[in-house]
SEBA-913638 format. One record per residue (C-alpha): residue number from 1; residue in three letters; x, y, z. Coordinates in steps of 0.02 Angstrom, whole numbers, plus 32768, in hexadecimal, padded with zeros to 4 digits. Each point is the difference from the previous one (the first is absolute). Example, Ala and Ser with C-alpha at 12.3 -4.5 7.8 and 13.67 -1.06 7.14 Angstrom:
% residues 2
- 1_Ala_8267_7F1F_8186
- 2_Ser_8045_80AC_7FDF
***
This chain:
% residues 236
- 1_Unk_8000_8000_8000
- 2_Unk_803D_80B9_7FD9
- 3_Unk_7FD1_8072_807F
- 4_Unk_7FD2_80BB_7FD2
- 5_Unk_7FE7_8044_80C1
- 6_Unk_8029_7FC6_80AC
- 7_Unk_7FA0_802C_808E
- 8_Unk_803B_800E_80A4
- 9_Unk_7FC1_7FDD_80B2
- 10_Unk_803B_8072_8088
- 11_Unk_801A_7FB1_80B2
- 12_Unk_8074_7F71_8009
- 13_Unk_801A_800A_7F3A
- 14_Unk_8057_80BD_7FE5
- 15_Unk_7FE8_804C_80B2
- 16_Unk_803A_7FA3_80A2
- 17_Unk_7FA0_8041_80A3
- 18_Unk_80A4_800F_808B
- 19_Unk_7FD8_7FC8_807D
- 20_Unk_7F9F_7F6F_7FA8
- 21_Unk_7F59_7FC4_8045
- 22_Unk_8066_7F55_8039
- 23_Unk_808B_8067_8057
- 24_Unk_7F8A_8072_805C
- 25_Unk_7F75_7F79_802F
- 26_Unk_80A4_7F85_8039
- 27_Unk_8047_809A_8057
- 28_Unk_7F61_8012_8065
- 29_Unk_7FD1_7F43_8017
- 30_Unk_80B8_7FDA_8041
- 31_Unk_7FEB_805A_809E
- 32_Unk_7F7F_7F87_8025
- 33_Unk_8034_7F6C_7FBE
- 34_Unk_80B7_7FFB_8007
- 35_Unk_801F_7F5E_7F9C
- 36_Unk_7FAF_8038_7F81
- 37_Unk_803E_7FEB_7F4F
- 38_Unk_7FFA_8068_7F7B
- 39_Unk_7FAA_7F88_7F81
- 40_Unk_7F76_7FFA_8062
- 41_Unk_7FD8_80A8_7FD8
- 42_Unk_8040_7FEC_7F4B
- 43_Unk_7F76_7F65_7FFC
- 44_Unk_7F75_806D_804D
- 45_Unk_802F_8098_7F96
- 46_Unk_7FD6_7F88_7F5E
- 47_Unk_7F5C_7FC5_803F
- 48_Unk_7FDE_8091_8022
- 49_Unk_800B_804E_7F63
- 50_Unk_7F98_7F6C_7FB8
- 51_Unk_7F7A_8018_8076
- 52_Unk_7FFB_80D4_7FCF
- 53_Unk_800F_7FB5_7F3F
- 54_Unk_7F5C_7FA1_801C
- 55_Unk_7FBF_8087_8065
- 56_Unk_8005_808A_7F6C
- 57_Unk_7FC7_7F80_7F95
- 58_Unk_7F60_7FF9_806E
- 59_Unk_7FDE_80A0_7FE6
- 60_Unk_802D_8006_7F58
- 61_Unk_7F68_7F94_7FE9
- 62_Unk_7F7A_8056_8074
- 63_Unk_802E_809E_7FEC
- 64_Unk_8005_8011_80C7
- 65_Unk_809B_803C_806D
- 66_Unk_8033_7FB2_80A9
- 67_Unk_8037_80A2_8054
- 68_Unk_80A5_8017_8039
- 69_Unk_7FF3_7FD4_80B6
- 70_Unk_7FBC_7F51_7FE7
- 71_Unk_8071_7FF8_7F6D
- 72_Unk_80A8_800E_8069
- 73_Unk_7FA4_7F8D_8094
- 74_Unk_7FEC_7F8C_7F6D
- 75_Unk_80D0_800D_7FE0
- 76_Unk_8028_800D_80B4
- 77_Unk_7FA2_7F40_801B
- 78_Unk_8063_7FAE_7F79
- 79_Unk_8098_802C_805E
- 80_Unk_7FCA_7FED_8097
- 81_Unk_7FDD_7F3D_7FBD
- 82_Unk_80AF_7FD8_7FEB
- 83_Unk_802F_803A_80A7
- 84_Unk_800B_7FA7_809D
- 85_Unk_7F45_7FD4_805C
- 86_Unk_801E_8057_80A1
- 87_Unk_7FF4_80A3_7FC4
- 88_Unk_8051_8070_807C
- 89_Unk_7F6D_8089_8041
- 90_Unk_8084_808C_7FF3
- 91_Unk_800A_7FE7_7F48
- 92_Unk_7FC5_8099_7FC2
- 93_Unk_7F8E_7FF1_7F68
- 94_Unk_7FE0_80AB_7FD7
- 95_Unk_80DD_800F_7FDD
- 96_Unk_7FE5_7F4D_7F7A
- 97_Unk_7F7F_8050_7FA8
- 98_Unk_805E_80AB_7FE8
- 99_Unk_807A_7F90_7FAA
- 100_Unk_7FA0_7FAB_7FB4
- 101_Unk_7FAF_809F_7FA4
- 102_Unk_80B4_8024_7FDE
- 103_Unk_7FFE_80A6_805E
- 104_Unk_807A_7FE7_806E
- 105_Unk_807C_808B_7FAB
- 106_Unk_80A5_7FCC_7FB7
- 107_Unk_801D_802E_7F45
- 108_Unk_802A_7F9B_7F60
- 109_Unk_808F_7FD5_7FAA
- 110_Unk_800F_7FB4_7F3D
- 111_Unk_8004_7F52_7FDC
- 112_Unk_80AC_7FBB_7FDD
- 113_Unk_801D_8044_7F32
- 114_Unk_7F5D_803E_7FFC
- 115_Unk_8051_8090_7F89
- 116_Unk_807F_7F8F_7FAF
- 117_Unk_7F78_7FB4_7FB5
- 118_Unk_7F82_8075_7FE2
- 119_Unk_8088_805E_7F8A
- 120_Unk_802C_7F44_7FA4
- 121_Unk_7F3D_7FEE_7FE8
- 122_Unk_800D_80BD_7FBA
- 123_Unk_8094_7FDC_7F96
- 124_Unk_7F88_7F6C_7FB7
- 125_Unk_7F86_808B_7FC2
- 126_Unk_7F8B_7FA0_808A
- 127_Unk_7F59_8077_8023
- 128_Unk_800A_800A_80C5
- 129_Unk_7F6C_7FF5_807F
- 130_Unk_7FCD_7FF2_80C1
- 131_Unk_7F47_7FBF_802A
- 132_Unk_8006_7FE1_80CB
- 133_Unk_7F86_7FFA_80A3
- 134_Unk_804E_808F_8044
- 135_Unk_7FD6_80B1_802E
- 136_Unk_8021_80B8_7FAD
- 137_Unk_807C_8009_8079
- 138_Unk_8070_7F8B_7FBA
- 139_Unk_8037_806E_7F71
- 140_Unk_8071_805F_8074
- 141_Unk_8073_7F77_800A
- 142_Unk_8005_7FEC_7F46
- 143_Unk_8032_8093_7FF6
- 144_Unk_8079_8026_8092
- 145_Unk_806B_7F64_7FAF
- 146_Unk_7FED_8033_7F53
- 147_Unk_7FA4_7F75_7FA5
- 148_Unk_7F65_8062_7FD4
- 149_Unk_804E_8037_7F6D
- 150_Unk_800F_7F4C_7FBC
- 151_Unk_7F3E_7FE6_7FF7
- 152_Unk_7F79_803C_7F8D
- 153_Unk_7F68_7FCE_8069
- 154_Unk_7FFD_7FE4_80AE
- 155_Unk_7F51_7FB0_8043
- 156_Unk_7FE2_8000_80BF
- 157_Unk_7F52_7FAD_804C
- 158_Unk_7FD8_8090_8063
- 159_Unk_8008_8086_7F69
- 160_Unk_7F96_7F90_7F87
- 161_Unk_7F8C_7F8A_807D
- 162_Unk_8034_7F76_7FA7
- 163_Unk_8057_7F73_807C
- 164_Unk_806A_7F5D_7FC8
- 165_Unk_7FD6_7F82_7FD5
- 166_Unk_7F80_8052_7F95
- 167_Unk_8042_7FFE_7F5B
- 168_Unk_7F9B_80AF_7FC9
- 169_Unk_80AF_804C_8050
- 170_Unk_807F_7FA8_7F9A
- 171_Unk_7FA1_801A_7F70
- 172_Unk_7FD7_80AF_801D
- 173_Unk_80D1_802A_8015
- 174_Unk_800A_7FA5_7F3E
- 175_Unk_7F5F_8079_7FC3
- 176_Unk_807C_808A_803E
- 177_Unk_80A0_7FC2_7FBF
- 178_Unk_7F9C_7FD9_7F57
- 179_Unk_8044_7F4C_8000
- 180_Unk_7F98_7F57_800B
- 181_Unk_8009_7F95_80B0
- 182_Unk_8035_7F6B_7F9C
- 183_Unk_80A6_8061_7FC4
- 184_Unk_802C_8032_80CC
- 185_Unk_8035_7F96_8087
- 186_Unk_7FE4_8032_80A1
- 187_Unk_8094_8007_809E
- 188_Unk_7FAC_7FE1_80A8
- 189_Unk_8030_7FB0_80A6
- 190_Unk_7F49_7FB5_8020
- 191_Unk_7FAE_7F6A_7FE4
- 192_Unk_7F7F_8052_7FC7
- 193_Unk_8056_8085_7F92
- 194_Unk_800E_7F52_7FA9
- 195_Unk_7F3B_7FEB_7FFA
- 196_Unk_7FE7_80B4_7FB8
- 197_Unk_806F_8007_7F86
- 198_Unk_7FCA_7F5D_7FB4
- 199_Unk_7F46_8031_800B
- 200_Unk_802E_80A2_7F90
- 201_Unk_8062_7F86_7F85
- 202_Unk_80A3_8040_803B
- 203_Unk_80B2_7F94_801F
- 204_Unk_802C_8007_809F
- 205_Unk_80BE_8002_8061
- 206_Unk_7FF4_7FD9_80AE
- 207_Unk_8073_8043_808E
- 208_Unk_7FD4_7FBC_809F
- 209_Unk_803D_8042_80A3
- 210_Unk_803A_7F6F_8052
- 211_Unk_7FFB_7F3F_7FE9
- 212_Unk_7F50_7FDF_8067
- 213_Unk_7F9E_8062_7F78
- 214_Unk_7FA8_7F6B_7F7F
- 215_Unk_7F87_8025_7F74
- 216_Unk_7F5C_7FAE_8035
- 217_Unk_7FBE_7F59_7F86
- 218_Unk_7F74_8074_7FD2
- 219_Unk_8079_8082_7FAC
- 220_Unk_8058_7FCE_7F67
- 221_Unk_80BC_7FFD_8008
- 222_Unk_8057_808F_7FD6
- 223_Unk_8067_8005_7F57
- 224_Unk_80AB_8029_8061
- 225_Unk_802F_800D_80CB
- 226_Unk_808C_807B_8012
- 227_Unk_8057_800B_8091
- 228_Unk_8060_80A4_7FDB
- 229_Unk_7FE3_8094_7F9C
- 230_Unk_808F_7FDA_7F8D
- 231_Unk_7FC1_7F58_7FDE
- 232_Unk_7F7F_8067_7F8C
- 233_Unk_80A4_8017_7F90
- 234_Unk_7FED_7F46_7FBE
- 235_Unk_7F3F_8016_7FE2
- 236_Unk_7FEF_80B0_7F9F
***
């Protein structure tokens, strides 16, 4: 397949959050549970991602949004699943959840050759793209590292009210880049970046953030698994 545009996730595919959501929820958890390992959080960190996946996906469908608060409580009980039974009662929920929601402060940093490859993909006359859950907000850090220049459509959920996995928001980012979804193959960390970018007819490369992450049966498998941006080199 030749590809005419490449869309990009953001979070955990261009953008890194520091500290991550595993450092800061093992940070916090440790103090309770010293022995504690860190793959337990990575574990809990993919099912919980799978469980938000399915979640949007819900609402996709019916049109209906689980508000924020029972959203995070939602999060908050997957990892509270994988932890120890005897909860301790000073465990303070309210602190998980902030984390959770991913406003706990701390700042972003690129992905390793993030622009190293955005300039190859440029060199290859590729027509560039981001289509992510993510907030008007997030342009700042596009900008503060310089990459914004590198795209000629950015998409975020929150500025069109169109949420993955619906495919409407891949295929709207082709409508503006004026090239068909089955020419475009889509970069995304999620399992179910997989399952929207094949419901808009779209090739799909998937990053994921650590080794617990799995494509569910019901999702088809995705045409490559990268584990590094560079690894895009030998695909494009």
């Amino acid at each position: 397949m030749t590809f005419k545009c490449v869309l990009f996730d953001l979070d955990n595919t261009l953008l890194q959050k520091k500290p991550t959501i595993v450092e800061k929820v093992f940070e916090f958890a440790h103090q309770y549970y010293p022995k504690l390992c860190v793959e337990t959080i990575e574990k809990a960190y993919a099912a919980s991602e799978l469980w938000q996946g399915q979640q949007l996906k819900k609402e996709n469908e019916t049109g209906q949004r689980m508000n924020d608060e029972e959203y995070f409580r939602n999060v908050l009980s997957v990892y509270l699943s994988f932890l120890p039974a005897n909860l301790p009662t000073e465990l303070d929920n309210s602190e998980m959840i902030t984390i959770l929601s991913r406003n706990y402060g701390g700042s972003y940093t690129l992905i390793p050759n993030a622009i190293a490859v955005l300039e190859y993909l440029k060199r290859k006359d590729l027509i560039l793209g981001i289509v992510s859950n993510n907030q008007t907000k997030i342009r700042q850090p596009l900008i503060d590292f310089g990459i914004d220049r590198y795209f000629d459509c950015i998409v975020l959920s929150e500025e069109v009210n169109l949420y993955k996995p619906d495919p409407k928001i891949m295929e709207l980012a082709c409508k503006k880049l004026k090239v068909p979804c089955k020419n475009s193959i889509y970069i995304g960390d999620h399992p179910f970046d997989v399952l929207c970018a094949h419901s808009a007819n779209m090739s799909v490369a998937w990053f994921p953030p650590n080794r617990f992450f799995t494509v569910p049966k019901y999702i088809d498998v995705p045409e490559y698994t990268i584990h590094a941006l560079t690894d895009l080199i030998g695909i494009l």
